[in-house]
C-alpha positions as CSV (number, residue, x, y, z in Angstrom):
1,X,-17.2,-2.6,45.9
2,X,-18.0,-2.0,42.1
3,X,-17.8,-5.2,39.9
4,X,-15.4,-4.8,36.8
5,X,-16.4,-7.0,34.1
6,X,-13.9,-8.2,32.0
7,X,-13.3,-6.6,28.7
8,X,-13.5,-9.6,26.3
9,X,-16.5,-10.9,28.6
10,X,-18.6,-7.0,27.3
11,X,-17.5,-7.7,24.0
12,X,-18.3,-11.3,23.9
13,X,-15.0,-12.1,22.1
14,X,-12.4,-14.6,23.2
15,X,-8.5,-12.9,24.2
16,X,-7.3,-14.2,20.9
17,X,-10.0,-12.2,19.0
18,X,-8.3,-10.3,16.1
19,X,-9.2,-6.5,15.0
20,X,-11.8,-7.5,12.6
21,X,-13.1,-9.7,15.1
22,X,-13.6,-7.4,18.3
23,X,-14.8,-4.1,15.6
24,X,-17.8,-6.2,14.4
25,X,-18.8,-7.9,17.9
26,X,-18.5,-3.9,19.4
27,X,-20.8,-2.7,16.6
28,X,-23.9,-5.4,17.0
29,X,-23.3,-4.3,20.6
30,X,-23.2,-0.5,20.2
31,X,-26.4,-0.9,18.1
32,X,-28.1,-3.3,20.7
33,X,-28.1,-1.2,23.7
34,X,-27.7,2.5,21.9
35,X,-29.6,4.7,24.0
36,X,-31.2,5.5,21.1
37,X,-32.9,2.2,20.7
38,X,-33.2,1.8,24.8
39,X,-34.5,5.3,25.6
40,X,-35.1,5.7,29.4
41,X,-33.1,2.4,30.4
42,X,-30.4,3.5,32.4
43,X,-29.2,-0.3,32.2
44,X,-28.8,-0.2,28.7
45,X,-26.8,3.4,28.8
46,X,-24.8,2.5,31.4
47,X,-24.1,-1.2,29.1
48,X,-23.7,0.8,26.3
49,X,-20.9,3.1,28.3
50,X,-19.3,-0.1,29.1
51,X,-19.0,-1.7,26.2
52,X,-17.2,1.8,24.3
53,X,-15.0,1.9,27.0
54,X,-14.0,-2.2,26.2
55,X,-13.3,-1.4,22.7
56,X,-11.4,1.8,23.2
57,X,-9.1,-0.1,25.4
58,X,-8.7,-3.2,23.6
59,X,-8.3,-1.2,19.7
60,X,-5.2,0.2,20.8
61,X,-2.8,-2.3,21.0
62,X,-1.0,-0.8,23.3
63,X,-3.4,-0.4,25.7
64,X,-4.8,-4.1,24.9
65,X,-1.2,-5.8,25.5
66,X,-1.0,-4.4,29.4
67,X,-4.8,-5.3,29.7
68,X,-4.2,-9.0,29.0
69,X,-1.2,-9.1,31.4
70,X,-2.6,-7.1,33.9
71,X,-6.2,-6.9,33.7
72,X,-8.1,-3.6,35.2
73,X,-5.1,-3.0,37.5
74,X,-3.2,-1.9,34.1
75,X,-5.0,1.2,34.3
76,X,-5.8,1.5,38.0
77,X,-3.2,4.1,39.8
78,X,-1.4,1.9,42.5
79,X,0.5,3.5,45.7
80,X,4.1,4.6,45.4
81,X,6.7,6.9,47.3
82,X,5.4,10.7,47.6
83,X,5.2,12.1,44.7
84,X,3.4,10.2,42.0
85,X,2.3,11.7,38.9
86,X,3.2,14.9,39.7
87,X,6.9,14.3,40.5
88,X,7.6,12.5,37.4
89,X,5.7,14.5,35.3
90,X,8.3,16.7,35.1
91,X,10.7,14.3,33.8
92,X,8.2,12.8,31.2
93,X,7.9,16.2,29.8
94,X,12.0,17.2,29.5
95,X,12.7,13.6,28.4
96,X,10.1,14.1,25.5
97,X,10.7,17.8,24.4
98,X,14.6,16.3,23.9
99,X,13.8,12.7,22.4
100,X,10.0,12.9,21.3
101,X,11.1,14.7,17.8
102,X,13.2,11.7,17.0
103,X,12.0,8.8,18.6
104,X,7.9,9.9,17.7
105,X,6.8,10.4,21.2
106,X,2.7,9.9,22.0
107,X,2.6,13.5,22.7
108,X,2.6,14.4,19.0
109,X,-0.2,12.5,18.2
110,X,-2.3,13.8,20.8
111,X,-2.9,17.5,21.0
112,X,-4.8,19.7,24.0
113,X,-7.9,18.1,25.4
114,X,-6.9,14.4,24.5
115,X,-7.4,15.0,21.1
116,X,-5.5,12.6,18.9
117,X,-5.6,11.6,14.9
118,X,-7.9,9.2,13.7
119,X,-6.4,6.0,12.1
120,X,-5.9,5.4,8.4
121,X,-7.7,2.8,6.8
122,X,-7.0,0.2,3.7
123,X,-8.9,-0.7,1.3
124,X,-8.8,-3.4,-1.3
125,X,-9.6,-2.4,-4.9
126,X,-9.8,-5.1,-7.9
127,X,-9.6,-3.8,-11.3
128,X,-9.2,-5.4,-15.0
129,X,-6.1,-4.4,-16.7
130,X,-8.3,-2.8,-19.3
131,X,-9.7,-0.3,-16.4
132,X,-6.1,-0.4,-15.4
133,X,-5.2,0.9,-19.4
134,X,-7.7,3.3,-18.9
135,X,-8.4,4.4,-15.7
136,X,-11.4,4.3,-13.4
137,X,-13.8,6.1,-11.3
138,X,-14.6,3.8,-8.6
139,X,-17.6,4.2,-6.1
140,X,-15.8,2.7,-2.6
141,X,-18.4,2.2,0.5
142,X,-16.2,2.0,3.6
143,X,-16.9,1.2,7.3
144,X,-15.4,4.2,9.2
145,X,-15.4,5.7,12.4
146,X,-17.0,9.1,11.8
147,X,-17.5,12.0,14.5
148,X,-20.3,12.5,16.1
149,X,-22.5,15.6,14.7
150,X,-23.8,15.7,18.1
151,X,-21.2,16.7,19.9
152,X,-19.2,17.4,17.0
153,X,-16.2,15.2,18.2
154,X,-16.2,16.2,21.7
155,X,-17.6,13.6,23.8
156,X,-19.6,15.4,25.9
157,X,-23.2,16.2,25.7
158,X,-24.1,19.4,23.6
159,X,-24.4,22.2,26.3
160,X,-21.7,20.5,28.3
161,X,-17.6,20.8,28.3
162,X,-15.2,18.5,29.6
163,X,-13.4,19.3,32.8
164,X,-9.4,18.1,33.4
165,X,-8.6,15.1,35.0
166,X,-7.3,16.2,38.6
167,X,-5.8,12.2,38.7
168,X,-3.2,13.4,36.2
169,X,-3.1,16.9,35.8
170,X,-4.3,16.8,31.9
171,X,-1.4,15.2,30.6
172,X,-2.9,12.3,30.4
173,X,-0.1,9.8,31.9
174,X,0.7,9.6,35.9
175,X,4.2,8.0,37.5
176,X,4.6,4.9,39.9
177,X,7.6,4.2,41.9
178,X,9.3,1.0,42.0
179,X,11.8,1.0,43.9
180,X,14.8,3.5,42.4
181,X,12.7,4.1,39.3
182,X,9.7,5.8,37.8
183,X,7.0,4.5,35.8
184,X,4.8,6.0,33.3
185,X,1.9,4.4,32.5
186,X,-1.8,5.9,30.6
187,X,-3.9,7.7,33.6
188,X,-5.9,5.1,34.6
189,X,-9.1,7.8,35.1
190,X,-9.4,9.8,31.6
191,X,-7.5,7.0,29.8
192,X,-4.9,9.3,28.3
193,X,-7.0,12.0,27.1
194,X,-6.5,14.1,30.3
195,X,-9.8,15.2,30.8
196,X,-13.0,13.7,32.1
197,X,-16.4,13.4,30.5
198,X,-19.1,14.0,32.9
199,X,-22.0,14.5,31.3
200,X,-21.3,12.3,27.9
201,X,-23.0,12.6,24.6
202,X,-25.9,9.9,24.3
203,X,-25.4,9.6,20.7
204,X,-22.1,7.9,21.0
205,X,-21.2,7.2,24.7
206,X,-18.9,9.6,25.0
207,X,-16.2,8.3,22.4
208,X,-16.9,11.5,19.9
209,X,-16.8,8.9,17.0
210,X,-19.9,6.5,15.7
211,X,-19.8,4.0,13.4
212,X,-20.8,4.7,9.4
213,X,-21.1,3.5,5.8
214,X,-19.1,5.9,4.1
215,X,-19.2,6.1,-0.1
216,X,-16.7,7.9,-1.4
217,X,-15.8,8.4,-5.5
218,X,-12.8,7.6,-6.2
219,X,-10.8,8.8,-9.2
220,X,-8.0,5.5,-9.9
221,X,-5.2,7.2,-12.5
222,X,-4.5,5.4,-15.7
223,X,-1.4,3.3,-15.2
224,X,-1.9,1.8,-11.6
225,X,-0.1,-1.7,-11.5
226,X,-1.0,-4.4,-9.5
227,X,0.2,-3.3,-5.5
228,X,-0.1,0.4,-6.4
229,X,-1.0,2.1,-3.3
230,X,-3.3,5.1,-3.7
231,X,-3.7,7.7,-0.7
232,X,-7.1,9.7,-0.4
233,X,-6.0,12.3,2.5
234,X,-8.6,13.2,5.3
235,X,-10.9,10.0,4.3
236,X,-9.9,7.6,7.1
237,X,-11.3,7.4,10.5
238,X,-12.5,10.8,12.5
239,X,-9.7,11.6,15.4
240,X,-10.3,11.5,19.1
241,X,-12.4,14.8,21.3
242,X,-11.8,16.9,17.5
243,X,-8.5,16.0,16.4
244,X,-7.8,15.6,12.6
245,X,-8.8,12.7,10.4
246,X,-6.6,9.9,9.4
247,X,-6.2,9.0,5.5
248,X,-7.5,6.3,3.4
249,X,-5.2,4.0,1.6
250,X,-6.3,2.2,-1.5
251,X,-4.4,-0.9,-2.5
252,X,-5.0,-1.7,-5.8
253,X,-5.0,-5.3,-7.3
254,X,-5.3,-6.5,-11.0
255,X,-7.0,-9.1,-12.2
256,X,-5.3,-12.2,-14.2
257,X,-5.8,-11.7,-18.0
258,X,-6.7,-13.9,-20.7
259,X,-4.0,-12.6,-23.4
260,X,-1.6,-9.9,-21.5
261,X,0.7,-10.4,-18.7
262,X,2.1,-7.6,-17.7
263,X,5.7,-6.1,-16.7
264,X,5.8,-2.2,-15.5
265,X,4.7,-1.0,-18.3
266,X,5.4,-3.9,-21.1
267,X,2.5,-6.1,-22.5
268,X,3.7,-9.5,-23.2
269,X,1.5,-11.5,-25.7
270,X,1.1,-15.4,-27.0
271,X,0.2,-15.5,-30.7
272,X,-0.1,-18.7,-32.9
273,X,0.9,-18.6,-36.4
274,X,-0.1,-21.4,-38.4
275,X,2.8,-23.6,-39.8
276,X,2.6,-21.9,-43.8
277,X,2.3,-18.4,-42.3
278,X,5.8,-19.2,-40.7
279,X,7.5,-20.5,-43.3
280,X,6.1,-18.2,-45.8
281,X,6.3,-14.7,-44.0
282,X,3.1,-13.0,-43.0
283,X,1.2,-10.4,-40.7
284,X,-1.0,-10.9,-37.7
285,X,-3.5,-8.5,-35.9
286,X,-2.8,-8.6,-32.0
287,X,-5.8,-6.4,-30.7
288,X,-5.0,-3.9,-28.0
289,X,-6.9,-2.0,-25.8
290,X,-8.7,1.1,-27.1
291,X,-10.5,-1.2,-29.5
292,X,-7.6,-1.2,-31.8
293,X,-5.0,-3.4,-33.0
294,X,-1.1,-4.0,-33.5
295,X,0.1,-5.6,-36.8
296,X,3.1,-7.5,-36.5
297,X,5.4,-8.6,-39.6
298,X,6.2,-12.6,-39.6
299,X,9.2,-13.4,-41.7
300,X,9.6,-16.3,-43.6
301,X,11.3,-19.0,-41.5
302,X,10.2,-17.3,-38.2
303,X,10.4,-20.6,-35.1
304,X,8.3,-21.1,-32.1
305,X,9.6,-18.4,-29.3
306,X,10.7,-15.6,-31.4
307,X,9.4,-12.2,-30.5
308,X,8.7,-9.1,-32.0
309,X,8.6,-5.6,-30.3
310,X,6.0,-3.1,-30.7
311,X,6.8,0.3,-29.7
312,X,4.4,2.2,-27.8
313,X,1.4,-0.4,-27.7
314,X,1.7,-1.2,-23.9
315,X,0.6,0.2,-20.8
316,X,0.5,3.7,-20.2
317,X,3.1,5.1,-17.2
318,X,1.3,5.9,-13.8
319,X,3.4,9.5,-13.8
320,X,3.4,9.6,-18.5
321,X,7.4,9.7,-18.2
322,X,8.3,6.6,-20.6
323,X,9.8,6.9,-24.0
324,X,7.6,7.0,-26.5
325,X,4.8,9.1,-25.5
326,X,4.5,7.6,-21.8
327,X,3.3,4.1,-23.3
328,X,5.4,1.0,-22.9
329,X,6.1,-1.6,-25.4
330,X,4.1,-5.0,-26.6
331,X,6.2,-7.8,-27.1
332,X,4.4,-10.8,-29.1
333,X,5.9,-13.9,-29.1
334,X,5.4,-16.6,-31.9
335,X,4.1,-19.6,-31.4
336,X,3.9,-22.0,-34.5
337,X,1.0,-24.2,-34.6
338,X,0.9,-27.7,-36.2
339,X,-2.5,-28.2,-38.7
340,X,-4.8,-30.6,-36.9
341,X,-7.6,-32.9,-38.8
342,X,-6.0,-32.8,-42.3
343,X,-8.5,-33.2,-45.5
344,X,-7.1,-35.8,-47.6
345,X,-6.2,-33.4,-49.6
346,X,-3.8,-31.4,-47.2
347,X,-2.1,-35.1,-46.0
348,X,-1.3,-35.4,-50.2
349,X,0.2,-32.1,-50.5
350,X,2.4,-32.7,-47.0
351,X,3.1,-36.3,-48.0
352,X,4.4,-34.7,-51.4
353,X,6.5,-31.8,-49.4
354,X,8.0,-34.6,-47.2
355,X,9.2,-36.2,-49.8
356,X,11.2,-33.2,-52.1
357,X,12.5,-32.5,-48.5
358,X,13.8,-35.7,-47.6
359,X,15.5,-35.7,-51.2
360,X,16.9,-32.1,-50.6
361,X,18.4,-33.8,-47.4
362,X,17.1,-31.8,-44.3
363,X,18.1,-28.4,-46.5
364,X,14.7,-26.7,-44.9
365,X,15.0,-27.6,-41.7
366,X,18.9,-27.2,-41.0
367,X,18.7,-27.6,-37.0
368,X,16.9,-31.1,-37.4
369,X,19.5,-32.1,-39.7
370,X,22.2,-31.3,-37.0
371,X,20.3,-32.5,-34.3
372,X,20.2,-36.4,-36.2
373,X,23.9,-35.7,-36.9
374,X,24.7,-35.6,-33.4
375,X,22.9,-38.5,-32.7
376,X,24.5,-40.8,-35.2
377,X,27.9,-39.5,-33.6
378,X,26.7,-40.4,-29.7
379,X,25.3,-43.9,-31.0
380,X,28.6,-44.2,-32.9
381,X,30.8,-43.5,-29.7
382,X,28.1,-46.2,-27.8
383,X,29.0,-49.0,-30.3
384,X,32.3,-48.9,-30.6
């Protein structure tokens, strides 16, 4: 009677091991008992089987979620009324040919020979807003599963072909009967790709795919916001026995800046005017990025929280279709400043300007004025 270890145990991961978790402890493993690295220990090949067959199973969540309810027998065919696989087969097929088109049967994604697409893959790029402004060409290295030169894909030794599964009859699922009813499960002998390896590839076990550092250049488009999903097509992980390659999906993600926050495509801006530059009327520089600048007009009398609008010295649009030359706005808001460490000198002069403005009776500063007036009337209302 043949000993089946238990998944998790090959893996050395515990059943609430996330994705992350179970692909790193399967590659130190892969790399530990490669036949490569063990050549002439069958012990090591057949570990090394052993553990790809572990991770295949327990990647696809699918296949994971019957494995921790059922164990092995998940994908061991039990005994049933006459018929089995074959009988229901049948079924499976009409039921999918009518439904699969709009309910996205597993047939689609898995073509003759078991061959089904590879999985896309994220990845998480940090940029400035200035190389947001701009644009970037970013160098990514990514952890993919790539196909096996090898075998190119296949599984199977070079020299050597894969034969169908006579368990299932290559399609890869087989029927139980329980009772009144027929259920379809993954065949548990090729493991839904309806045909058997004999002779597998030593360079990756079998599985068609190894595991590689991938760096790819990456052209970012000027105008990318912060959750601005890029897709590179055919740069994910290779597809199972040949079959095409998922994508790679780059999330981008800006980083905070010390002036800018950004809206879409409008710059928003703090500047501090001293207290005589808003009373008097003035211009301030606000530099922008391409080493240039954006001169904004202060009127005389301008408060704390009054903007101004710049047209066309934002962001640029990710698709160039905003008003203006596909550039957004900056808005600058005013902040007034009040003068710290006064020279003597400066407290005279102030002194002095308190003074004609007291006598002109709050004329310069008309909101104060009203402010005190609506005091005196609450405390009036208090008191009497």
């Amino acid at each position: 009677m043949t000993t089946e270890i238990d998944y998790y145990e090959l893996l050395e991961c515990e059943r609430g091991a996330d994705e992350s978790t179970l692909k790193s402890s399967y590659r130190r493993l892969a790399m530990q008992w490669h036949p490569d690295k063990n050549p002439g220990d069958a012990d090591a090949e057949h570990r090394f089987k052993a553990i790809s067959e572990a991770y295949d199973c327990l990647k696809d969540p699918q296949k994971r979620a019957a494995y921790d309810r059922y164990g092995h027998a998940a994908f061991r065919q039990q005994g049933g009324g006459g018929g089995g696989a074959q009988d229901f087969g049948g079924f499976s097929d009409i039921f999918e040919n009518i439904f699969g088109e709009f309910m996205g049967g597993g047939r689609q994604q898995r073509g003759r020979g078991g061959a089904t697409r590879g999985q896309d893959l994220r990845y998480d790029l940090e940029m400035t807003l200035e190389e947001a402004f701009a644009g970037k060409a970013a160098t990514l290295s990514v952890e993919v599963a790539a196909q096996c030169e090898p075998c190119k894909g296949l599984g199977a030794k070079p020299g050597t072909a894969a034969r169908q599964c006579t368990t299932c009859g290559g399609q890869g699922k087989v029927g139980m009967r329980q009772g009144l009813f027929m259920v379809e499960r993954t065949c548990p002998a090729c493991h839904g790709a309806g045909q058997i390896i004999a002779d597998p590839c030593t360079s990756c076990g079998g599985a068609g795919r190894v595991e590689r550092e991938k760096t790819l250049n990456v052209n970012v488009p000027r105008g990318v916001d912060d959750g601005t999903r890029i897709r590179v097509a055919g740069e994910g992980e290779a597809g199972a026995r040949g079959g095409p390659t998922g994508d790679l999906y780059i999330f981008v993600h800006l980083k905070a800046h010390s002036l800018f926050k950004r809206d879409g495509t409008t710059l928003y801006a703090v500047a501090p005017v001293s207290i005589t530059t808003a009373a008097l009327g003035g211009e301030i520089e606000v530099p922008v990025f391409n080493h240039d600048k954006a001169v904004v007009r202060v009127p005389a009398g301008t408060q704390t929280g009054k903007q101004f609008r710049v047209r066309g010295r934002g962001m640029p649009a990710l698709n160039g279709g905003v008003a203006g030359g596909g550039f957004g706005d900056l808005v600058v808001q005013i902040e007034v400043e009040t003068p710290v460490k006064l020279t003597k000198r400066q407290r005279e002069l102030l002194e002095e300007f308190q003074a004609l403005e007291t006598a002109e009776g709050g004329k310069n500063c008309p909101k104060q004025a009203g402010f005190l007036d609506k005091l005196k009337d609450a405390w009036n209302e208090l008191t009497d």
